[in-house]
C-alpha distance (Angstrom), angle and dihedral (degrees) to the residues before:
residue distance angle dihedral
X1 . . .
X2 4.08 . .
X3 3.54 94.9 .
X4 4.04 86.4 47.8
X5 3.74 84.8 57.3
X6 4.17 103.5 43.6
X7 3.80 76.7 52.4
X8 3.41 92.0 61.6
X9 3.96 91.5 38.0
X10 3.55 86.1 55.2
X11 3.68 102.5 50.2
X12 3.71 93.3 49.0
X13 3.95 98.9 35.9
X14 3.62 101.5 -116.8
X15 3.63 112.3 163.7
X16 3.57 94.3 -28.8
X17 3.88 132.0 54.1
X18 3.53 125.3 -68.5
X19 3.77 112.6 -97.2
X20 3.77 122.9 155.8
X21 4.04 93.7 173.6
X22 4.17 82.6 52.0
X23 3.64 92.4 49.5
X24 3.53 85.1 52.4
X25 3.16 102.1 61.9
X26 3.99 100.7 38.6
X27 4.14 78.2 56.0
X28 3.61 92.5 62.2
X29 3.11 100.8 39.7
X30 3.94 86.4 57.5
X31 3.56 90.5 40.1
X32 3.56 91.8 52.4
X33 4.24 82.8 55.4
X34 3.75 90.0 55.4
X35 3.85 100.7 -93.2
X36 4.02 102.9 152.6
X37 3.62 92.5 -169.9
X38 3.98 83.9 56.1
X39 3.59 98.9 57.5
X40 4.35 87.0 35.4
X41 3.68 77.8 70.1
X42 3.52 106.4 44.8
X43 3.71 87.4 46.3
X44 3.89 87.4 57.0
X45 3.96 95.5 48.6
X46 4.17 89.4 48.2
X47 4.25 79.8 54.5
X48 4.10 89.2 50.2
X49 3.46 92.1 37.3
X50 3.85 95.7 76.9
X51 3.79 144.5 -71.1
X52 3.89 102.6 -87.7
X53 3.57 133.5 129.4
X54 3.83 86.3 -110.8
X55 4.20 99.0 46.2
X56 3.68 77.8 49.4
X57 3.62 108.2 55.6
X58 3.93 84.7 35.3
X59 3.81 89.8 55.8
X60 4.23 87.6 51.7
X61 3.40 95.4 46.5
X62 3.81 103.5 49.5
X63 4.39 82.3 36.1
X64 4.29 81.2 52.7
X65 3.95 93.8 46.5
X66 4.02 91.7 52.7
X67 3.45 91.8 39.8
X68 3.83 92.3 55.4
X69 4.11 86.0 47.1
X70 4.31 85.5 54.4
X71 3.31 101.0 -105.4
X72 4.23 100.9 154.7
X73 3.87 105.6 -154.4
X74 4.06 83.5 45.7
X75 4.08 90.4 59.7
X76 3.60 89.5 43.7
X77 3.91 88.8 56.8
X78 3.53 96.5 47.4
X79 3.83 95.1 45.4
X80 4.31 83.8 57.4
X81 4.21 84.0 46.7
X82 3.96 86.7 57.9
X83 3.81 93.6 36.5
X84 3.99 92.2 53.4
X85 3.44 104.9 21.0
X86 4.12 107.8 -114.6
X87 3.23 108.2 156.2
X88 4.00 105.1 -6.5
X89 3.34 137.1 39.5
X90 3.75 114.3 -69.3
X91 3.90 112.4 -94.4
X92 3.91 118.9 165.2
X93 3.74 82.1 178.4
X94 3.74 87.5 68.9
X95 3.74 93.8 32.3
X96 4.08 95.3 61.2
X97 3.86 88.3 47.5
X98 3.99 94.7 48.3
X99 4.33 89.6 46.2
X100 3.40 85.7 47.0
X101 3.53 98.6 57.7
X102 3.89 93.7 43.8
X103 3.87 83.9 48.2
X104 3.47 96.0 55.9
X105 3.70 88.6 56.7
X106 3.40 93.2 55.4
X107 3.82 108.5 -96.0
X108 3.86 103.5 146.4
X109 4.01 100.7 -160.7
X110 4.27 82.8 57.0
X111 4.30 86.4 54.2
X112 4.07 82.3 45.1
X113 4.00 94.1 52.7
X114 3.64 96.6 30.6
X115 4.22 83.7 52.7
X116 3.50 85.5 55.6
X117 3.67 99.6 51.9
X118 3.66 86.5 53.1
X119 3.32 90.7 57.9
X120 3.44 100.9 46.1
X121 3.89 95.8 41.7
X122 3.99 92.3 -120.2
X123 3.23 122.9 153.9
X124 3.77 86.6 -19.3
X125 4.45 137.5 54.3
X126 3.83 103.8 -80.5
X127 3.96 105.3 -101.1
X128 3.54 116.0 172.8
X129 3.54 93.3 -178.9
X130 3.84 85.9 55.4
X131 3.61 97.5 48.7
X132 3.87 91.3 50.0
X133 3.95 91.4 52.2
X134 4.24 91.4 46.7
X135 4.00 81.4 49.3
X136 4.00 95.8 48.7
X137 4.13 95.2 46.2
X138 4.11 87.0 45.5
X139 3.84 86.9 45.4
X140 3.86 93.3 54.4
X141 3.45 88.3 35.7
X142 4.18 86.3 59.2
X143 3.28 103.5 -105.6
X144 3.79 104.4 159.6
X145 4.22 88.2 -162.1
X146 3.59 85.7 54.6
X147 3.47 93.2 51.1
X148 3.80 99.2 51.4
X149 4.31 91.3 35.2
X150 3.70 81.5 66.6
X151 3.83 95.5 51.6
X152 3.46 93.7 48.0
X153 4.00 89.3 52.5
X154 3.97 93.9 47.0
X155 4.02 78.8 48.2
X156 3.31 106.7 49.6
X157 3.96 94.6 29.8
X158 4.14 83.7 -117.4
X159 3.71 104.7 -179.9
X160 3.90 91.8 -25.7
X161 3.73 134.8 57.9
X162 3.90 115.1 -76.9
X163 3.68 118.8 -90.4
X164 4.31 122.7 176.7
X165 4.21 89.6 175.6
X166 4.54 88.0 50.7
X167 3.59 95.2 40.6
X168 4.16 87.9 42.1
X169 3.56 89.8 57.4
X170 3.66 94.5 38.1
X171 3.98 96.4 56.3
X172 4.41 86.8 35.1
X173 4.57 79.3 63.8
X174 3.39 86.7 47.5
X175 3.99 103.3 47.5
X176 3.92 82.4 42.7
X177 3.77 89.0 58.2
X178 3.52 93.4 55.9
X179 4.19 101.5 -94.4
X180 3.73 118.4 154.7
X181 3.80 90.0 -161.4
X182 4.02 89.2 50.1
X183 3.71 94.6 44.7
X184 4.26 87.2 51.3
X185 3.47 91.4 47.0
X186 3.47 100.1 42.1
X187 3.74 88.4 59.2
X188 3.40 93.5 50.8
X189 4.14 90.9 55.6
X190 3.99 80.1 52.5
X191 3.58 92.5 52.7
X192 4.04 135.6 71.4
X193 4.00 106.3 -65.9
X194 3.84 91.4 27.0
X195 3.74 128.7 95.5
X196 3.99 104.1 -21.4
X197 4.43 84.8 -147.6
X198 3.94 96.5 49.4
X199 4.17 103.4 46.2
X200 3.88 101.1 157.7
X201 3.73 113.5 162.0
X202 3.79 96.5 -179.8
X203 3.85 98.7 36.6
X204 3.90 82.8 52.8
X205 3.66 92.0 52.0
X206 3.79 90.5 52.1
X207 4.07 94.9 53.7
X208 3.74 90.3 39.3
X209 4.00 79.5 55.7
X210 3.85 90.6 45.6
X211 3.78 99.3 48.2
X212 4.25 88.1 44.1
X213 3.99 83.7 45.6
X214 4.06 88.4 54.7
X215 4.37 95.8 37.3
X216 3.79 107.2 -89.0
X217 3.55 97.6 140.3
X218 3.90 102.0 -172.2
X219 3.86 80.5 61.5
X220 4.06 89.9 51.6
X221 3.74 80.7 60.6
X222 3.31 106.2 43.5
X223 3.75 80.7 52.8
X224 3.63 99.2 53.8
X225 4.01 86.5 58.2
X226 3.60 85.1 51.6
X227 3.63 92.0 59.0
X228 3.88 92.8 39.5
X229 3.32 100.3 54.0
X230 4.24 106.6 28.6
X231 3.96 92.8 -108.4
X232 4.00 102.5 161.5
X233 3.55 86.5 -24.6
X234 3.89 150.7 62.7
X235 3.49 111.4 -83.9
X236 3.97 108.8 -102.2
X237 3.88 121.7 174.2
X238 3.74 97.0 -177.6
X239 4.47 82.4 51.3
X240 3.34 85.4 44.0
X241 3.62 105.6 52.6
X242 3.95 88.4 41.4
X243 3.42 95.8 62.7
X244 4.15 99.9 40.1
X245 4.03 87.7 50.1
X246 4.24 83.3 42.2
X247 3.98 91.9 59.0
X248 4.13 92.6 36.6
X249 3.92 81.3 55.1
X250 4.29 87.1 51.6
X251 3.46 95.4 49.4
X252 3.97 108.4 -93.8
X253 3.93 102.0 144.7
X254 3.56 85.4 -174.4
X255 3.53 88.9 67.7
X256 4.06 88.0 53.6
X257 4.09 92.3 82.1
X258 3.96 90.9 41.8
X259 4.02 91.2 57.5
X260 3.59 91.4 43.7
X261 3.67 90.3 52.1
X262 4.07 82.5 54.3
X263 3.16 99.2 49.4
X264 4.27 98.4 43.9
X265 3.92 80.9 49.4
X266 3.76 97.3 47.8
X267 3.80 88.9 -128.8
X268 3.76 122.8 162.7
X269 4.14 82.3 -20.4
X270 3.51 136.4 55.6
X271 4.38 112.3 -69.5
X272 4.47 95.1 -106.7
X273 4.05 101.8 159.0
X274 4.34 78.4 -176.2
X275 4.14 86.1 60.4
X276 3.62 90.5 43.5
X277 3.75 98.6 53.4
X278 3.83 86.6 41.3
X279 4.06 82.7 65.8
X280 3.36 100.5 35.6
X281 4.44 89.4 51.4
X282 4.01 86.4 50.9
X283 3.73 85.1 46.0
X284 4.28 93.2 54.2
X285 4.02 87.0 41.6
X286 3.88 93.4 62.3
X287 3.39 92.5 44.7
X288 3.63 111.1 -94.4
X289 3.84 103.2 151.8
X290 3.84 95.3 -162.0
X291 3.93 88.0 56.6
X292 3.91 82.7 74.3
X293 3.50 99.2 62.1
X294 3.97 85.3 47.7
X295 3.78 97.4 46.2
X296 3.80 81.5 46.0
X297 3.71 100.4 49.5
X298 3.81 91.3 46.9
X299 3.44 101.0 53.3
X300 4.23 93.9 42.0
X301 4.18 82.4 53.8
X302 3.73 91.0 47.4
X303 3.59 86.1 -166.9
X304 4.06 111.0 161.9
X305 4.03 87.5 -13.3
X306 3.71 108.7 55.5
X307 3.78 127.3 -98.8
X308 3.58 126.9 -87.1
X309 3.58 128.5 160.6
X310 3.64 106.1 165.6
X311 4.21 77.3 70.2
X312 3.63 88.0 35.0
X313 3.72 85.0 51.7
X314 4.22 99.4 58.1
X315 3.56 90.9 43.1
X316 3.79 94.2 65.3
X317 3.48 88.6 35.8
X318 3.70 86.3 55.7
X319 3.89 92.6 45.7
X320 3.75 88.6 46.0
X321 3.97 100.7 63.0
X322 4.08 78.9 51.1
X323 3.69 93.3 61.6
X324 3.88 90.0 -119.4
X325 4.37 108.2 165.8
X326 4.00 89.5 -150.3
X327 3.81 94.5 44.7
X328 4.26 88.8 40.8
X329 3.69 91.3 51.1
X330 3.68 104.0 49.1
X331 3.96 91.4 39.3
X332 3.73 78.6 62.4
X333 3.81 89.4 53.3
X334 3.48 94.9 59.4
X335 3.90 88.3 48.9
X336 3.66 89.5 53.2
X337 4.25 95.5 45.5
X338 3.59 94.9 34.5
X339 3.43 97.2 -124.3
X340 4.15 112.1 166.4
X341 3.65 84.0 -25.6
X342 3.92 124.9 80.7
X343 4.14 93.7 -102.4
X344 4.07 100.7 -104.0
X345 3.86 109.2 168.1
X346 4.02 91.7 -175.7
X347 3.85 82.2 71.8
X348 3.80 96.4 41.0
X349 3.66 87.7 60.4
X350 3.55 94.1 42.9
X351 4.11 88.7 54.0
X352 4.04 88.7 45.2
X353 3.84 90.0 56.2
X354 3.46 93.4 42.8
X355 3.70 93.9 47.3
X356 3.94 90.8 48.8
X357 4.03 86.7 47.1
X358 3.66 97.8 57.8
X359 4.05 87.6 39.4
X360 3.99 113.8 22.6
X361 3.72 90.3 176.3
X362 3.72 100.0 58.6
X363 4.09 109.5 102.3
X364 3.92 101.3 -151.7
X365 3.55 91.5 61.0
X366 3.89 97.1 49.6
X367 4.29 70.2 41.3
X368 3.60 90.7 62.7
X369 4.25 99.5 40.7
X370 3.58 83.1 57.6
X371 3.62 90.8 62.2
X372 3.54 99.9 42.6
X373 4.22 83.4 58.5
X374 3.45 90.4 44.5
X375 3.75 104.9 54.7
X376 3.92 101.2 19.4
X377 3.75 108.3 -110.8
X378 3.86 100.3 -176.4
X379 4.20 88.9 -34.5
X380 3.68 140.3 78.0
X381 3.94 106.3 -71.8
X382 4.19 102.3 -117.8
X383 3.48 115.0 169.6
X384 3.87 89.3 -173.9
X385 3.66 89.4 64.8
X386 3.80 95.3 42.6
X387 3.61 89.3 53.8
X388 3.69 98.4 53.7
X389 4.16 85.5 51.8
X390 3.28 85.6 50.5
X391 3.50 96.8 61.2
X392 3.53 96.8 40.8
X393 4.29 88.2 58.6
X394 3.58 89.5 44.9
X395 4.18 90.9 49.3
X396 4.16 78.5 46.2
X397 3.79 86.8 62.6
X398 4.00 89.6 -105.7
X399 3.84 100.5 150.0
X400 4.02 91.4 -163.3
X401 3.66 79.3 50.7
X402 4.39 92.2 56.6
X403 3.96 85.5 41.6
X404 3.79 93.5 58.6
X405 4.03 95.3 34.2
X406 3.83 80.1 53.5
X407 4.23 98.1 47.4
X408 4.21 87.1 48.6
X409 4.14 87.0 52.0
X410 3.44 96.3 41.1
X411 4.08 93.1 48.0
X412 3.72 99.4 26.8
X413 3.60 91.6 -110.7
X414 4.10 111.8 169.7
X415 4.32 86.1 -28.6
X416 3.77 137.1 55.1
X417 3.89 106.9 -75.5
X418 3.56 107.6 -110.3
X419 4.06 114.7 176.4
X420 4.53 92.0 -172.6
X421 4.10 79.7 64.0
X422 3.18 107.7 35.2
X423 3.80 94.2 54.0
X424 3.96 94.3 46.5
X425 4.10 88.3 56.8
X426 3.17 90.5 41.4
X427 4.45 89.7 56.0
X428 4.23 79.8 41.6
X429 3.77 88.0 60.1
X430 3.99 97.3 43.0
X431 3.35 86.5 48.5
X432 3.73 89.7 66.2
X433 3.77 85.3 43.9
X434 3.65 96.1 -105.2
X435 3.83 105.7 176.7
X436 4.08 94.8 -152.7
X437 3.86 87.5 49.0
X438 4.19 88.4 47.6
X439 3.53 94.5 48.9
X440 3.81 91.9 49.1
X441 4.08 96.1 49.8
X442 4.34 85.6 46.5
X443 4.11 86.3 54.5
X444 3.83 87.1 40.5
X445 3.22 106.1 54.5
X446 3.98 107.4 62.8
X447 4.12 82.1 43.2
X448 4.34 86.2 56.2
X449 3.90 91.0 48.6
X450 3.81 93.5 51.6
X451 3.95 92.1 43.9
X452 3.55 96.0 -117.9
X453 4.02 129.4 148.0
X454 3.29 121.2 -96.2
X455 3.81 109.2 -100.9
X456 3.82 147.5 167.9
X457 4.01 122.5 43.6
X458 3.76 143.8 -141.2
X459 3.94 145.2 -107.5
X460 3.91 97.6 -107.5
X461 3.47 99.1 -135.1
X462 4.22 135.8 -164.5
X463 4.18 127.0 -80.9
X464 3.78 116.9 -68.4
X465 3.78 121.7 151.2
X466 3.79 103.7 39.4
């Protein structure tokens, strides 16, 4: 046991000079007596040695010898060498059998992964039952992955029937004890969607804080909505905007189209379109399929970065073949302008109904129908049906949609003229700065103070401002 100990005198410099290479060797040497905390050690400095196929199998073998000797944490680590195959060939068989006998000396995060072999049927015959009993002892044990792998099963109804109250009070022990994961999720059964019996808007905000406070960075988004849009809290751009660039900065690439969105918008930051398409391109590059209708949209604008639709162009395209609504829609823009494609408005409709297909909720598609009805592209022209997709897209929030609902009321076109409507969508569609709708109210308005009837029309055009 002494030479154990100068080996650990050595490594850390305590009362002697610092020598890892001499602590080495005094930890073989005891390892090589049968000292399990020895070769613990030397298994940990092959880990922090490097990443090689050699530090590897170095780290499993001196991990194997202390295991062999009983030392727990050692079997533990070997049973997650077998499991995911550092150092030797992967075995699950072998795994099982090593958590297992770490588990039955009490080490709770071997019951956790041992539970979850059961479940899974790895290295061991599926057993729910099993897995839920490994989960319970690591749970009361204080295993915080416990904890939260039962939430997620009373959730999700995994191997059990579903329960929001169990798995609520399941991830509330585990946000208690000090879990990130249980203090995000927690939240989440507090919020909208969660548990139905347990809606807290304010408590949520405060474990969304706690789990941002202690790294989660999903939560550090879902904060930074919070902020944004008053949810259990004050509205607070500069918050906001510190938390959404917080969880971009841990990793969330969800988060990547939200700070864009910030920083096109000038919200909580200073308005930089170049900044936004910065985090809407590192958005598309890890995969985010939305982020190519965005990178799209902002470089067919052009506005603060330069136009350029021929890029514009293949990053619908790309969103497209994903089946993305935004991406679908404006490809079918570019059909219907004939811009960098020969103009073909068959295909813009096709794209439209496609785009309102894979999302039947989304405005400037039911936007874009309406024209195809309207003007005829590769159908019979009927302005009654336009009119009626019209006002769908404009009751989607579509203000192209309210502009058009507004030009067939105030001309009569496919619906009764009505002038009282009319002029109130067309005010709904200025108010979301719709130029068509502007420019309609400015001609208006000297026509209204000399009493006369409303008169003259528009070129209904394709989906801009979404």
């Amino acid at each position: 046991m002494g030479m154990y100990w100068f080996g650990i005198a050595l490594y850390h410099g305590r009362g002697v000079d610092q020598s890892h290479a001499d602590a080495e060797v005094w930890w073989r040497r005891s390892a090589e007596a049968g000292n399990a905390d020895a070769a613990h050690e030397l298994g940990v400095m092959a880990v922090l040695a490097g990443d090689s196929p050699a530090d590897k199998a170095q780290a499993f073998k001196w991990y194997g010898r202390a295991a062999e000797l009983g030392h727990v944490q050692s079997m533990f680590k070997v049973a997650l060498r077998y499991k995911n195959a550092q150092g030797v060939e992967e075995d699950f068989v072998q795994a099982a059998a090593w958590y297992r006998r770490a588990a039955d000396l009490g080490h709770a995060d071997a019951m956790t992964n041992l539970g979850v072999l059961y479940l899974t049927g790895c290295g061991v015959e599926e057993d729910v039952n099993e897995a839920f009993a490994w989960y319970k002892r690591a749970a009361a044990g204080g295993s915080l992955p416990a904890m939260t792998n039962l939430a997620a099963a009373a959730r999700d109804g995994i191997g059990r029937d579903q329960s929001a109250a169990e798995a609520t009070d399941w991830y509330r022990k585990a946000a208690e004890a000090g879990s990130a994961k249980g203090m995000y999720n927690l939240a989440l059964q507090l919020s909208p969607g969660g548990d139905p019996d347990a809606q807290d808007r304010q408590e949520a905000v405060r474990w969304f804080q706690a789990a941002s406070e202690a790294g989660h960075a999903q939560a550090m988004r879902e904060l930074g909505d919070a902020y944004r849009f008053g949810l259990g809290v004050a509205e607070d751009p500069t918050q906001a905007f510190h938390w959404m660039n917080a969880s971009v900065e841990a990793g969330d690439r969800s988060a990547l189209i939200k700070l864009g969105f910030f920083h096109d918008a000038g919200y909580g930051t200073e308005q930089d379109p170049v900044a936004a398409l910065r985090y809407w391109c590192e958005a598309a590059d890890a995969g985010e399929v939305f982020a190519y209708a965005l990178v799209g949209r902002a470089l067919s604008d052009g506005e603060g970065i330069g136009q350029d639709r021929a890029k514009a162009l293949r990053w619908y395209q790309l969103g497209a073949e994903e089946e993305n609504a935004w991406a679908l829609s404006d490809l079918a823009e570019f059909y219907a302008e004939g811009w960098e494609v020969e103009a073909d408005p068959e295909e813009a409709l096709r794209l439209y109904r496609r785009a309102h297909e894979v999302d039947p909720e989304y405005g400037c598609a039911m936007h874009g129908i309406g024209l195809g009805h309207l003007h005829g592209w590769g159908i019979r022209a009927n302005a009654r049906y336009a009119t009626a997709w019209f006002r769908r897209a404009a009751s989607a929030d579509c203000d192209e949609g309210m502009f058009e609902l507004a030009q067939s009321l105030r001309h009569g076109r496919g619906t009764p003229a009505n002038l009282d409507q009319a002029m109130a969508w067309y005010l709904k569609a200025a108010e979301k700065e719709n130029e068509d709708a502007l420019a309609v109210l400015a001609e208006l308005e000297p026509a209204a103070a000399e009493s006369e009837p409303l008169t003259g029309g528009g070129v209904p055009r394709a989906p801009r401002d979404r």
